[in-house]
C-alpha positions in Angstrom: 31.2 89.6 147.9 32.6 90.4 144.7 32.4 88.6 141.3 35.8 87.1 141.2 35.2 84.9 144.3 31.4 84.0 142.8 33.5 83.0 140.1 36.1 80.8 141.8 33.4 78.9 143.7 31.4 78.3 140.7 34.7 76.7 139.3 35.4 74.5 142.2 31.5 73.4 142.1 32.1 72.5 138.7 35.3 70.4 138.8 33.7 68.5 142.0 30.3 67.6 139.3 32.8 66.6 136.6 35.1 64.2 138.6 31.6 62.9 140.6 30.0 61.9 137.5 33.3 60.1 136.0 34.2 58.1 139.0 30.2 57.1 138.4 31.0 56.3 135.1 34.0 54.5 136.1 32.3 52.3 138.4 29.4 51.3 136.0 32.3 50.6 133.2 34.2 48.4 135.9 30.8 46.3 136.6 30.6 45.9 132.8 34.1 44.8 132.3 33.9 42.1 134.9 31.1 40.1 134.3 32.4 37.1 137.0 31.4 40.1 140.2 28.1 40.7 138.4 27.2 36.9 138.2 28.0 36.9 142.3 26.1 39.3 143.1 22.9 38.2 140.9 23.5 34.7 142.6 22.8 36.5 146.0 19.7 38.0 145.0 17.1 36.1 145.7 15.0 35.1 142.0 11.1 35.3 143.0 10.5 34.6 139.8 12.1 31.3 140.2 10.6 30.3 143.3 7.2 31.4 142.2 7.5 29.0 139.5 9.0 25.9 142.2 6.0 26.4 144.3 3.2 26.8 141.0 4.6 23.8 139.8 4.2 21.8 143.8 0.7 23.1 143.7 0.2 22.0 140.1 1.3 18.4 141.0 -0.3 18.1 144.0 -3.8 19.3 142.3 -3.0 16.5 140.0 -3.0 13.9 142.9 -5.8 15.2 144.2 -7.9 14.6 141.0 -6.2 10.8 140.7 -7.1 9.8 143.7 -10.8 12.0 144.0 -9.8 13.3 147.6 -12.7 15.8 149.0 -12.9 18.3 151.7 -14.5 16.9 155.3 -18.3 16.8 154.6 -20.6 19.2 156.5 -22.4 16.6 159.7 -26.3 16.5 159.8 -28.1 19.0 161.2 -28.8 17.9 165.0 -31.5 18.4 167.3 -31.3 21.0 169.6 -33.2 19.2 172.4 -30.9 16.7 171.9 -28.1 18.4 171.7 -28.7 20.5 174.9 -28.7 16.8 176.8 -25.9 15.7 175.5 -23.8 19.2 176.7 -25.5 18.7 180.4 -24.9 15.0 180.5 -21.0 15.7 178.8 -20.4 17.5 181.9 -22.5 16.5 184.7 -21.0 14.0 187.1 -24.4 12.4 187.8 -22.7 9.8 185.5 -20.0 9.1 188.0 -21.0 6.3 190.2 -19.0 8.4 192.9 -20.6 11.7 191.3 -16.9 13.5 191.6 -16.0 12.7 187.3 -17.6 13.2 184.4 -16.9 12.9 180.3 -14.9 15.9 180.3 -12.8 14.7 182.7 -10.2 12.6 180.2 -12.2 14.5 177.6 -11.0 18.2 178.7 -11.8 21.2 176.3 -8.1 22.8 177.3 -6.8 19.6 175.9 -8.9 19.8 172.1 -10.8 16.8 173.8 -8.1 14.7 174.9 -6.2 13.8 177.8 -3.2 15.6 179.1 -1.6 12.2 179.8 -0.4 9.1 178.3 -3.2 6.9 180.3 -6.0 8.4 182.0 -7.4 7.6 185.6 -11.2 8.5 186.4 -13.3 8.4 189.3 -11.7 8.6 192.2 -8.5 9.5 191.1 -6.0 12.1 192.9 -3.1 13.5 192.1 0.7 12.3 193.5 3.9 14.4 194.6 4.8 15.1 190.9 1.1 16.7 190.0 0.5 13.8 188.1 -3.1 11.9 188.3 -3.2 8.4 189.0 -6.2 6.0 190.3 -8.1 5.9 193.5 -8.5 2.7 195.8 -8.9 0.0 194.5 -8.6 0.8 190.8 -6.6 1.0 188.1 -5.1 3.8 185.0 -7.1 2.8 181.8 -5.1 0.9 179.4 -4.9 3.0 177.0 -4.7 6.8 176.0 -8.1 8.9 176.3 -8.8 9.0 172.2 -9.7 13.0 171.2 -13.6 13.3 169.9 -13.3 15.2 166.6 -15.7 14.0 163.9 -16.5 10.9 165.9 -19.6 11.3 164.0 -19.0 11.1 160.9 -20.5 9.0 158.3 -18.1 6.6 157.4 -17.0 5.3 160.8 -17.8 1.8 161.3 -15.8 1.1 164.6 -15.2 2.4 167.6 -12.4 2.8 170.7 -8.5 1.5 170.1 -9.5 -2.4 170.1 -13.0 -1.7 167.4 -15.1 -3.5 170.0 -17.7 -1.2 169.1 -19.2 -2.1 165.6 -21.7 -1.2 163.3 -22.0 -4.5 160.7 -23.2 -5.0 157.4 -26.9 -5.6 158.0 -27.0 -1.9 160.1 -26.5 -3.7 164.1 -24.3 -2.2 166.4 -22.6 -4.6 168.3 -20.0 -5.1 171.2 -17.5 -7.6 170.7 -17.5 -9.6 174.1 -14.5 -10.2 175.9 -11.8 -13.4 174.9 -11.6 -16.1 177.1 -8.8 -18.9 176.3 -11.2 -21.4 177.3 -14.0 -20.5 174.8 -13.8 -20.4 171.2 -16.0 -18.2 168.3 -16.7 -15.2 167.8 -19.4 -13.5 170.3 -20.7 -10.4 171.1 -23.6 -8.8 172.4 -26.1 -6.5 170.5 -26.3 -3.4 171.4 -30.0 -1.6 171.9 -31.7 -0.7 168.2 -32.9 2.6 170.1 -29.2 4.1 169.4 -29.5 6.9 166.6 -26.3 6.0 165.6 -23.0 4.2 166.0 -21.5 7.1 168.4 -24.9 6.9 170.9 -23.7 3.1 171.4 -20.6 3.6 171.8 -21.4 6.0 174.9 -23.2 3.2 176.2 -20.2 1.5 177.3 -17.6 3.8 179.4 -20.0 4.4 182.0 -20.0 0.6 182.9 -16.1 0.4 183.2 -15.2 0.8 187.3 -11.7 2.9 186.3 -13.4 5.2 184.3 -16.5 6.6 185.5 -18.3 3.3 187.7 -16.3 3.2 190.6 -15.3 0.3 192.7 -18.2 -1.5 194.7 -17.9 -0.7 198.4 -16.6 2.8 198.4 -19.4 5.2 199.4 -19.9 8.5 196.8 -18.1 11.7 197.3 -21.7 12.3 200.2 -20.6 9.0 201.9 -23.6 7.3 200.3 -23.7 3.9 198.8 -22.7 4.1 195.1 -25.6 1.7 194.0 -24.0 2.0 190.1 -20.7 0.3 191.6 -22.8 -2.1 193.3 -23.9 -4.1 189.9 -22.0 -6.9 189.0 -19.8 -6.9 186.0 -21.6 -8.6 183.9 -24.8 -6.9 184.0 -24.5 -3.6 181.8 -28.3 -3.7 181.4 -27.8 -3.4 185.2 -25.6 0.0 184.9 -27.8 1.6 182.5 -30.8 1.0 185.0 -29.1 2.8 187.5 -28.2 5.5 185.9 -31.6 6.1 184.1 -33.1 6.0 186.9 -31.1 8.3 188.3 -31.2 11.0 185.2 -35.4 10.7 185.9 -35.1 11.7 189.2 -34.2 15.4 188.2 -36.1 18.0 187.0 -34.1 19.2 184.1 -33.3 16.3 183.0 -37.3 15.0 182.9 -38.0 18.0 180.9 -35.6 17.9 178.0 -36.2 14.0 178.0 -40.1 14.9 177.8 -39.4 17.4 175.2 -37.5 14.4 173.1 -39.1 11.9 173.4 -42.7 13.2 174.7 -44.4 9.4 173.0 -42.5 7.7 176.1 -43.1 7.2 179.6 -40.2 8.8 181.8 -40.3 5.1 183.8 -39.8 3.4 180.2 -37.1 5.5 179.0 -33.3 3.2 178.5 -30.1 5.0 179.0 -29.6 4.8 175.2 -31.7 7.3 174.7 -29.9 10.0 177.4 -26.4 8.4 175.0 -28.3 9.9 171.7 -28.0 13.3 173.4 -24.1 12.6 174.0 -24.0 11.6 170.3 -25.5 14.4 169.2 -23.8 17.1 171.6 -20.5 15.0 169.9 -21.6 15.7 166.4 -23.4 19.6 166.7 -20.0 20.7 168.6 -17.0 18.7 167.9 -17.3 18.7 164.0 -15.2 21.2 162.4 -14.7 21.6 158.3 -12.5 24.7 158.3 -8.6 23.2 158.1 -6.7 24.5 155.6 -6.1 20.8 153.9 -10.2 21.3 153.2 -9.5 25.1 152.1 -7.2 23.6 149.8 -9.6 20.8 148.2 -12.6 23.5 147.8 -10.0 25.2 144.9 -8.2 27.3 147.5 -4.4 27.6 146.3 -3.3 29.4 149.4 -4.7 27.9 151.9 -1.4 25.5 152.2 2.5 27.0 153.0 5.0 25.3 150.3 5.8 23.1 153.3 2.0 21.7 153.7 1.9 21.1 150.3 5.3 19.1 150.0 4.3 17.0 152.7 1.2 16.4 151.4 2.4 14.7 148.3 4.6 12.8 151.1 1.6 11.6 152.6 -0.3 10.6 149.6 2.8 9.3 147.6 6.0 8.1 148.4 6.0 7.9 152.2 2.7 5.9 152.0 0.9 7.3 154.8 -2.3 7.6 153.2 -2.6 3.5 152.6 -3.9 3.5 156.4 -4.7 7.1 157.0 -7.2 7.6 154.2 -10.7 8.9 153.2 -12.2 12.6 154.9 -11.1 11.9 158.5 -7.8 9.6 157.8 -8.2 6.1 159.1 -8.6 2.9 157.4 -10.3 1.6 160.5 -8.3 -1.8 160.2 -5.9 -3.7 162.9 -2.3 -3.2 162.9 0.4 -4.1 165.0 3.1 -1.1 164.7 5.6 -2.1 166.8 4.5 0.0 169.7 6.6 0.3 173.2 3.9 -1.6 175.6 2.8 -0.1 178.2 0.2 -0.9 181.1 -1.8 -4.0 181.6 -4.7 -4.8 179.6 -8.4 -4.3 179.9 -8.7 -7.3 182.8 -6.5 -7.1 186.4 -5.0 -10.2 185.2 -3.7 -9.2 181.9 -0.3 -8.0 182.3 0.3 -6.3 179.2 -2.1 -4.8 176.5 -2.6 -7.1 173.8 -5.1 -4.8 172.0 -7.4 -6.2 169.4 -7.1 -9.4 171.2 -8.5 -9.4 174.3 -11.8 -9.2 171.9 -13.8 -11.9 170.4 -13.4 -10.7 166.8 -9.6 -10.9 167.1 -7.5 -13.8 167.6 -3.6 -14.3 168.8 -2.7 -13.2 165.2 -3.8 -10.0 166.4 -1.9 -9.8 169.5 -0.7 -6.0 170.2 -3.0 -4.9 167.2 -4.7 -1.0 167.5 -7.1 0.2 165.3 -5.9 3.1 163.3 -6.9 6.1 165.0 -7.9 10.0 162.8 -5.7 12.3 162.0 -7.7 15.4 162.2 -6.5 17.8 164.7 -3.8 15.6 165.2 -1.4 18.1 166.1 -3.5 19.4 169.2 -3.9 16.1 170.6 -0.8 14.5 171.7 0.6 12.5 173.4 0.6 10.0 170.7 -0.2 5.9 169.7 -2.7 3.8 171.6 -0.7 4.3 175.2 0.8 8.2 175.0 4.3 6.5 174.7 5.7 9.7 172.0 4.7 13.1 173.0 5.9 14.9 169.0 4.3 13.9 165.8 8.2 13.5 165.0 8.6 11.0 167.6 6.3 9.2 165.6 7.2 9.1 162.2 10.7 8.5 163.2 9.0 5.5 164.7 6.8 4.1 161.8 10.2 4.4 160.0 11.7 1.7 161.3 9.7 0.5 164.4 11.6 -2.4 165.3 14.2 -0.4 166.4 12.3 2.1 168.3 10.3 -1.0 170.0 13.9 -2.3 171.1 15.3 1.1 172.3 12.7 3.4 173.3 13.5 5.4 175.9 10.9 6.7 178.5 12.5 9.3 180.6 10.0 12.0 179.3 7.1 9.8 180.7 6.2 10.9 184.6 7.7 8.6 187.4 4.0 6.7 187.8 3.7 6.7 184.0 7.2 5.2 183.3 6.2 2.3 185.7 3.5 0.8 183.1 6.0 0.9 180.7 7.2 -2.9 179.5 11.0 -3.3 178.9 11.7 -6.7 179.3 13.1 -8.8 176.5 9.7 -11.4 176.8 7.6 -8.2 176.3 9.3 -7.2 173.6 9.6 -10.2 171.7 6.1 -11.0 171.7 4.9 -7.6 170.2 7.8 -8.0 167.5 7.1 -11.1 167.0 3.5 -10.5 165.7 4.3 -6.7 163.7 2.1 -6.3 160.8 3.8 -6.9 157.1 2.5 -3.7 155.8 4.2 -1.1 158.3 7.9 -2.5 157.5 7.3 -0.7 154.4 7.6 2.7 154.9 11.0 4.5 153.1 13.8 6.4 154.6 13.2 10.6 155.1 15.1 13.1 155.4 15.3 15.4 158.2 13.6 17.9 155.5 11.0 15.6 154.2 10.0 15.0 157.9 9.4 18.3 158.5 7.3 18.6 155.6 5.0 15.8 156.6 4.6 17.6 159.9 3.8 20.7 158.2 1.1 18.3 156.0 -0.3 17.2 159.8 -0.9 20.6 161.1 -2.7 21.7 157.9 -5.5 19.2 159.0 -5.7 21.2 162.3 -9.1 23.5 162.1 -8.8 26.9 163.9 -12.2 26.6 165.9 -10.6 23.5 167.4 -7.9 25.3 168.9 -10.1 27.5 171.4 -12.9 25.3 173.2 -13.4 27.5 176.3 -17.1 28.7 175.1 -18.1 24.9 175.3 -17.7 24.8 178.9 -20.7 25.2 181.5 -20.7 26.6 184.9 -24.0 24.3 186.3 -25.4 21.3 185.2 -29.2 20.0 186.2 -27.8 17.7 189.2 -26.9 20.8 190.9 -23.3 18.6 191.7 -20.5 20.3 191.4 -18.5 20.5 188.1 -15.5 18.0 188.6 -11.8 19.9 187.5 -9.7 17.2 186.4 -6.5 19.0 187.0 -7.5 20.1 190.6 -7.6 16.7 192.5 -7.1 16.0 195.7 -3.4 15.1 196.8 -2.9 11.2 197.5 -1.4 12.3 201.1 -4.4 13.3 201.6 -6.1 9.7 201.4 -5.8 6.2 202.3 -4.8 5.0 199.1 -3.7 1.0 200.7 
C-alpha cells in the first residue's frame, strides 16, 4: 500500500475523533444548559444517603423507647435436671397418659405445629378424622372448648396464671391453686390447692389435663385401644386425687419409668410417689426444650442494630406507642396476664355439656358475670408460628387480628367463617342472643385502639415475626421413636376414618 492512501485513512480517522468528541461535548453542554432534565433524573436515583439517615434516625428513636420504658431481652431459664428432664420427654410423648393409651401431650401439642394445634379446637383421645381430613371427637365426647395454647416459655419466671380462663394460679403467699368450677347456686370464691410437691407453677398446671375426659381421660365405659377396661375413665369427676392414683400407679409399673423416678427422687418409696412428681418432669422437659432467647427483638435489646428490617423496627414503635399493644402484651414474654373481653366471635360450648357457649373466665370461681366471655391474655412469642389465632382459632393471619382489635364490635357482628372446616364452622355462634351477650360485657380498655393504615399494619406484623426465634421453627430433633410403655407413639394427623367406627 502506498503512502497516499496511509494518508487518506489517517485523515478520515481523524475527522471521525474530532466530530466524536464534539457531539460529547455537546451533549455534556446540553445537560448543563437544562438544569429541569438533570433534576428528573437525580429524582430517579435512589438517595442512600437519605434513606440511611430515615432508618438511623427509626433506630435512634426506637433505642430511646427502649431506655424509657427499660425493655430487656428474654432471660436465659434455669438450668434443669437432666433426670428430670429425660421424664418429662418420655412422659410428653408416651400415651401411658391416655386413659385409652392411643393420645398423648404431643398430640394437640405437635412439634410440626411449633407446639400448637393445627386446628381452631382440638379433639383428644379417641378422636378420628371425618370426610374432610379434619379431626373431631370420639363417642361420647366432645372438641375442647378452646384452641390448644403453644408451650413457649411457659416457664418463665413471671408467669402467675395458667390456661385461657387462669384457673391455674400461683398466689401471693407462693400456693398454687385451682380455681373450682361456678355453680349459680353457690356463692364465693373457692378453689382447691394444688399439691406443695410441684417444683413450680408449670408442674401443676400438668396436673390437670390428664383428668379432663375430651382431652386425654376418656369416657367411662369404653374399653382402651387392647379392649381393656380404662380404669383412669372409670373415676368419678370429682375425684382428681383419684386420676392421679391411676396413673401413678401405672407409671410404677414400668421399668423405665421406676428407674428415672429412683434416680429423682431415690429418698422415696416408688409406692409413695404422687403424680406431681412424674408432672415436675413435664415442667422441666417444658422449660430445658421449649425456651428459646434468640429472636431478633432480643438481638436487638442486647445492642444489636441489625438484628431488626426498617419494617420490624417501625412496628415496634407501633406496638410500644401509638397503637398501644404493649398496655396488655408487655414484660419478656408479652402478656399482662389479666381478663379481657375482646369482642371475640364465640365459638363452641363451654367447659360443662350443659354450657352452650364459652363464657371464659366465668365458668371459674374467681370470676363473676362481669367477666362473662373474658380470656386471659395469651404470649406473643413465636406468635407467628402458632396460628390459628384468639382463645377458639376463629382468625387464621395475625392480620385478621389486628384488623379485629381495631374495631371488634364490628368484626364480632360480621365475622365470617367460611375459612373454618364444615365441623368447625358448626361451633361457631351467630345468633343475635349470642352476640349481644359477649358485646354486651366487652372490656373499656380494648375500644381504644386507633385507626392504621394498611402500611402501619404491615409494620406491626413485621414487629410480630421479629419475636419469632429460629430454633423454634424446626422441632423435628425433639421427637422420639419409643417411649418406656413400649405403646405405640400416637400420630395425630393419622387417625382412623369416622366410617370406620360407630360414632352414635
Amino acid at each position: 500500500m502506498n503512502t497516499n492512501v496511509y494518508g487518506v485513512i489517517f485523515v478520515w480517522l481523524s475527522l471521525l475523533l474530532v466530530l466524536g468528541c464534539s457531539d460529547a461535548e455537546l451533549e455534556n453542554q446540553s445537560e448543563q444548559n437544562d438544569p429541569d432534565q438533570n433534576q428528573n433524573q437525580n429524582q430517579n436515583q435512589p438517595n442512600s444517603t437519605e434513606n440511611n439517615s430515615e432508618e438511623d434516625d427509626v433506630i435512634e428513636a426506637l433505642r430511646e423507647l427502649v431506655e424509657q420504658r427499660d425493655l430487656q431481652p428474654l432471660s436465659e431459664p434455669p438450668p434443669q435436671d437432666p433426670a428430670k428432664v429425660e421424664l418429662g420427654h418420655n412422659l410428653f410423648f408416651d400415651p401411658i397418659l391416655s386413659g385409652n393409651k392411643d393420645a398423648n401431650c404431643a398430640f394437640c401439642h405437635q412439634m410440626d405445629e411449633a407446639t400448637a394445634d393445627e386446628f381452631s379446637i382440638s379433639a383428644g383421645t379417641t378422636s378420628v378424622r371425618d370426610e374432610h381430613g379434619d379431626r373431631r371427637p370420639g363417642p361420647e365426647l366432645s372438641f375442647t372448648p378452646r384452641i390448644s395454647p403453644d408451650i413457649f416459655n411457659r416457664g418463665h419466671e413471671s408467669l402467675r396464671t395458667m390456661f385461657w380462663d387462669a384457673r391455674v394460679e400461683q398466689l401471693d403467699d407462693g400456693r398454687i391453686v385451682f380455681h373450682e368450677r361456678s355453680y349459680p347456686q353457690m356463692d364465693g370464691h373457692y378453689y382447691r390447692i394444688l399439691p406443695e410437691e410441684a417444683d413450680n407453677l408449670l408442674a401443676a398446671q400438668n396436673l390437670l389435663p390428664v383428668h379432663d375426659r375430651d382431652e386425654l381421660r376418656g369416657h367411662h365405659g369404653i374399653p382402651d385401644i387392647f379392649g381393656e377396661f380404662n380404669e383412669v375413665a372409670a373415676v368419678p369427676n370429682h375425684s382428681v386425687e383419684g386420676t392421679w392414683n391411676a396413673l401413678i400407679a401405672r407409671l410404677i409399673e414400668i421399668e423405665g419409668y421406676q428407674e428415672l423416678f429412683e434416680e429423682i427422687y431415690p429418698e422415696i418409696e416408688l409406692e409413695d410417689l404422687h403424680f406431681v412428681h412424674a408432672t415436675n418432669g413435664l415442667a422441666a422437659f417444658f422449660i430445658d426444650t421449649f425456651s428459646f432467647t434468640d429472636a431478633p427483638w432480643d438481638e436487638f435489646l442486647r445492642g444489636d442494630d441489625e438484628a431488626l428490617t426498617d419494617e420490624q423496627a417501625r412496628g415496634a414503635k407501633l406496638f410500644y406507642g401509638d397503637a398501644g399493644c404493649s398496655s396488655c402484651h408487655g414484660g419478656e414474654i408479652f402478656t399482662d396476664q389479666e381478663l379481657y373481653n375482646w369482642g371475640v366471635p364465640p365459638k363452641t360450648k363451654g367447659p360443662e355439656t350443659l354450657d352452650y357457649l364459652d363464657r371464659g373466665a366465668a365458668h371459674r370461681s374467681h370470676a363473676g358475670p362481669d367477666r362473662y366471655f373474658h380470656f386471659r391474655t395469651p404470649p406473643l412469642r413465636n406468635v407467628e408460628l402458632t396460628g390459628p389465632y384468639m382463645h377458639n382459632g376463629v382468625y387464621e393471619t395475625l392480620e385478621d387480628v389486628i384488623r379485629h382489635k381495631i374495631d371488634p364490635i364490628e368484626s364480632l357482628w360480621n365475622y365470617d367463617s367460611s375459612h373454618l372446616g364444615p365441623i368447625f364452622r358448626q361451633q361457631v355462634h351467630n345468633n343475635e342472643d349470642s352476640l349481644a351477650a359477649v358485646e354486651s360485657t366487652i372490656s373499656s380498655q380494648v375500644l381504644t385502639i386507633p385507626e392504621m393504615s394498611d402500611d402501619e399494619i404491615s409494620d406491626l406484623i413485621a414487629f410480630l415475626k421479629s419475636l419469632t426465634s429460629p430454633s423454634a421453627r424446626d422441632l423435628e430433633h425433639v421427637e422420639l421413636d419409643s417411649v418406656p410403655s413400649g405403646l405405640e407413639i400416637p400420630d395425630p394427623k393419622n387417625r382412623p376414618w369416622a366410617h370406620e367406627q360407630d360414632l352414635d
